[in-house]
C-alpha positions in Angstrom: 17.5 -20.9 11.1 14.1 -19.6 12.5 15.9 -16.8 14.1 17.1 -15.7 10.5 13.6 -16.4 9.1 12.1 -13.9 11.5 14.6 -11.3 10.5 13.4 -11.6 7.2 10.1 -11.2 7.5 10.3 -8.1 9.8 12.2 -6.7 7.1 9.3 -7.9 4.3 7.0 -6.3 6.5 8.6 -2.8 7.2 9.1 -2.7 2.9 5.3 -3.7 3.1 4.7 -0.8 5.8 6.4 1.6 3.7 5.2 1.0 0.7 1.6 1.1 2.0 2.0 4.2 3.3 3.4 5.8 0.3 0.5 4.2 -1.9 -1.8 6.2 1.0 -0.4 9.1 1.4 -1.2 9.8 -2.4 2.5 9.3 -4.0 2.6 5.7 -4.6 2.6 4.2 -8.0 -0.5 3.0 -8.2 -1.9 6.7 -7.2 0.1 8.1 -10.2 -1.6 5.7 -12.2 -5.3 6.2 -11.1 -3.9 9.9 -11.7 -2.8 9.3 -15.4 -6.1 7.2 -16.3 -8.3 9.8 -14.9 -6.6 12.7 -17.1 -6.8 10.7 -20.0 -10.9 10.2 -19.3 
């Protein structure tokens, strides 16, 4: 049971990883959003 609970939560933290980097590199969602609001200002 603990051995299966680490495997999730490597894989929670490489969609985590991921997703951080996305949202950093400048193509996440929440980029596209700041993006959008900014045009609309």
């Amino acid at each position: 049971m603990r051995f299966q609970l680490n495997q999730k939560n490597k894989k929670l933290f490489l969609i985590i990883g991921i997703i951080v980097l996305i949202e950093l590199s400048g193509y996440g969602f929440f980029a596209s959003l700041f993006r959008l609001i900014g045009s609309v200002s």
